[in-house]
C-alpha positions as a Markdown table, in Angstrom:
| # | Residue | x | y | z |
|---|---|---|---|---|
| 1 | Unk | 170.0 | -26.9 | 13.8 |
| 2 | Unk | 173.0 | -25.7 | 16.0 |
| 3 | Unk | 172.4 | -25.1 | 19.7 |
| 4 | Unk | 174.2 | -23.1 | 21.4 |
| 5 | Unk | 174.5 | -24.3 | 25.0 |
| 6 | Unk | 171.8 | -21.7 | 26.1 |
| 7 | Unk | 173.9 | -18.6 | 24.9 |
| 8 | Unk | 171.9 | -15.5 | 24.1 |
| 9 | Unk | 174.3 | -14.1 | 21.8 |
| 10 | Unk | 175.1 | -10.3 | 21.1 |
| 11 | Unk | 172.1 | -9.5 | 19.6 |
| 12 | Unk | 170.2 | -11.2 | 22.5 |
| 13 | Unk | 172.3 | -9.6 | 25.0 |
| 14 | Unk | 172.3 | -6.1 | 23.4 |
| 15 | Unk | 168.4 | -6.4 | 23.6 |
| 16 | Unk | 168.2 | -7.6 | 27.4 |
| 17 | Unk | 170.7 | -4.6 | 28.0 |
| 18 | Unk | 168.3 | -2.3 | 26.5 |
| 19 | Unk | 165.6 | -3.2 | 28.3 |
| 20 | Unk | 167.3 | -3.5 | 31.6 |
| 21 | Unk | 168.5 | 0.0 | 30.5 |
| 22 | Unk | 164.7 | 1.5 | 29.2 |
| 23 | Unk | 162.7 | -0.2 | 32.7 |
| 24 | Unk | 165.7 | 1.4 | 34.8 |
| 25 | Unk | 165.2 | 4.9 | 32.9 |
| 26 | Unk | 161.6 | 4.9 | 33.9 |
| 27 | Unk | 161.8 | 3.5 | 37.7 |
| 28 | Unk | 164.0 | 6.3 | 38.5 |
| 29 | Unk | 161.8 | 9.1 | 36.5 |
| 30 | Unk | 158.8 | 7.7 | 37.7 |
| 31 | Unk | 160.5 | 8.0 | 41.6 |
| 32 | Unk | 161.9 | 11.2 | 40.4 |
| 33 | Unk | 158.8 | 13.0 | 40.1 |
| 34 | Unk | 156.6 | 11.4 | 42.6 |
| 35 | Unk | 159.5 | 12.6 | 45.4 |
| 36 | Unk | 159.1 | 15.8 | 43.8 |
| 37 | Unk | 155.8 | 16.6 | 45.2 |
| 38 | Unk | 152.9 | 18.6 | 43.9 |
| 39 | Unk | 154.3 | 21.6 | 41.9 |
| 40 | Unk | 152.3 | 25.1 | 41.6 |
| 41 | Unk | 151.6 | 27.9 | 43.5 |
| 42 | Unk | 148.4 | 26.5 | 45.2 |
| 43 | Unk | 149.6 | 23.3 | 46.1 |
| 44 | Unk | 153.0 | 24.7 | 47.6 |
| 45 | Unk | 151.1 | 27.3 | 49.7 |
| 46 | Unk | 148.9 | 24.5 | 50.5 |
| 47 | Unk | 151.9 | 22.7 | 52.0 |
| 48 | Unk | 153.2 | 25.2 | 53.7 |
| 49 | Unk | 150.6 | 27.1 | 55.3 |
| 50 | Unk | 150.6 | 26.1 | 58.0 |
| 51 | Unk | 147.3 | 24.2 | 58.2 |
| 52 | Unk | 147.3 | 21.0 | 60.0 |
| 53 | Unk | 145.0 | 19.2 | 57.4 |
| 54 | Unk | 147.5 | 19.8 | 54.4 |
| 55 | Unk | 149.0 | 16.4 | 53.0 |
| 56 | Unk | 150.4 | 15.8 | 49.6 |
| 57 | Unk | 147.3 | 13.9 | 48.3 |
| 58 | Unk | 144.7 | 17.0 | 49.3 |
| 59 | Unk | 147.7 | 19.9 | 47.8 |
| 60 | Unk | 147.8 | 17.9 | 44.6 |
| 61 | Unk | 144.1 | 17.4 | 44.1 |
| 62 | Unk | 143.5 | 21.8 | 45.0 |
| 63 | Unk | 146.1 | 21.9 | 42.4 |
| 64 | Unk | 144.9 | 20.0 | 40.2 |
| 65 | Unk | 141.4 | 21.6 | 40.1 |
| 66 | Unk | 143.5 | 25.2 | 40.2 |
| 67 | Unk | 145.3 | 24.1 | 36.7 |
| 68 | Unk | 141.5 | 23.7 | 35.5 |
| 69 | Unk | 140.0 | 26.5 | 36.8 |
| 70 | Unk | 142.4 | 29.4 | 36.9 |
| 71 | Unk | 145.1 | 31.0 | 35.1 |
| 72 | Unk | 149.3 | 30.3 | 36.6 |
| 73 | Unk | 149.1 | 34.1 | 37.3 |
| 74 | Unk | 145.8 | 34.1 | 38.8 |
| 75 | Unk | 147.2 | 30.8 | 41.0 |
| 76 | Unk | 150.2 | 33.3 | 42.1 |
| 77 | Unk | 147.4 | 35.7 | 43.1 |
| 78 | Unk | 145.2 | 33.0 | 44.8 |
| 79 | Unk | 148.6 | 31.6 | 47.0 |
| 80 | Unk | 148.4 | 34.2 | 48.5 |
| 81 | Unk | 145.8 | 34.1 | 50.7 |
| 82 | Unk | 146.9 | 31.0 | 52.3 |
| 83 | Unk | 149.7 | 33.2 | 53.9 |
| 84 | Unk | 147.5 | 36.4 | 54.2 |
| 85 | Unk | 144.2 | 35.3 | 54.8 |
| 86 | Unk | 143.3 | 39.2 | 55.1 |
| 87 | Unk | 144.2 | 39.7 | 51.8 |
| 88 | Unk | 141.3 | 37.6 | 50.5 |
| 89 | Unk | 138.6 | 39.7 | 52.6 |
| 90 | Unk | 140.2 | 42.8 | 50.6 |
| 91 | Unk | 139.9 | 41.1 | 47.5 |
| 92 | Unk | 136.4 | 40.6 | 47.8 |
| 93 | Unk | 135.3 | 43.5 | 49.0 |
| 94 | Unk | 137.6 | 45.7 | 46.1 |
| 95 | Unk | 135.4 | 47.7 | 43.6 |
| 96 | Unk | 138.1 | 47.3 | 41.4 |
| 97 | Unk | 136.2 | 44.9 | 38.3 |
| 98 | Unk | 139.3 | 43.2 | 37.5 |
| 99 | Unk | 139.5 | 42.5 | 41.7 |
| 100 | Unk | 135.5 | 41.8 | 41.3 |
| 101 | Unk | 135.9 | 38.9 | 38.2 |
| 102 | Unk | 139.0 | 37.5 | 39.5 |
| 103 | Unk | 136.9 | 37.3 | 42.9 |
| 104 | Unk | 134.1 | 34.9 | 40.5 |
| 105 | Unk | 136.4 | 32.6 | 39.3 |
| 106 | Unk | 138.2 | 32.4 | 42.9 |
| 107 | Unk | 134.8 | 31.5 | 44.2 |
| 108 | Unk | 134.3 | 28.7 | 41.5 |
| 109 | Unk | 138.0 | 27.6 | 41.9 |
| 110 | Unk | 137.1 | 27.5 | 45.9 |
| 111 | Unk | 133.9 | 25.9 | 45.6 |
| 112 | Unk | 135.0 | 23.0 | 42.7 |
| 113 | Unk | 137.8 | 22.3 | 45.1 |
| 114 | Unk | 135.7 | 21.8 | 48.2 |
| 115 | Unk | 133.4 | 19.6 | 46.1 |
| 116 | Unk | 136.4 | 17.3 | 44.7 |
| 117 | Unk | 139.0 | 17.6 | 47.3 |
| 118 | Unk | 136.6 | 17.1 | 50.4 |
């Protein structure tokens, strides 16, 4: 049996390489996207309303339960009212059906995310 003074050799350096390479790859994407923030239209309205109580852990959780609980065009519609709060107060009180059921499953998106998000 040879020995080869503790020499990896190409294959073993082509490996280590790869790995080095692969863990690298994933730091930086996993760095990446946490610096990115929460992403949506509830959890960047959330950030920049204006609300003392907003932080990136509360956004992301009302955004998360938004992604569950409402359509991304109903989300657009919901964003909304965290710039124009009187906007909200009209959409409730709309006769407008489509106004009425997108009202319902604002309530439930509302009331899930009081329940999860505190």
């Amino acid at each position: 049996m040879r020995h080869n003074g503790g020499k990896i050799g190409e294959w073993g350096q082509a490996m280590q390489k790869k790995t080095v390479t692969t863990w690298g790859l994933a730091a930086i994407l996993a760095l990446g996207l946490t610096a990115c923030g929460p992403r949506g239209a509830i959890s960047e309205a959330c950030m920049t309303g204006g609300r003392s109580a907003a932080n990136y852990q509360l956004c992301s959780c009302v955004q998360n339960v938004a992604d569950q609980t409402l359509s991304g065009s109903e989300q657009r519609r919901a964003a909304d009212f965290f710039g124009e709060p009187d906007r909200a107060q009209a959409m409730r009180t709309s006769s407008s059906q489509r106004d009425r059921d997108f009202w319902t499953r604002y309530r439930a998106f509302t009331n899930t995310a009081a329940s999860r998000c505190g």
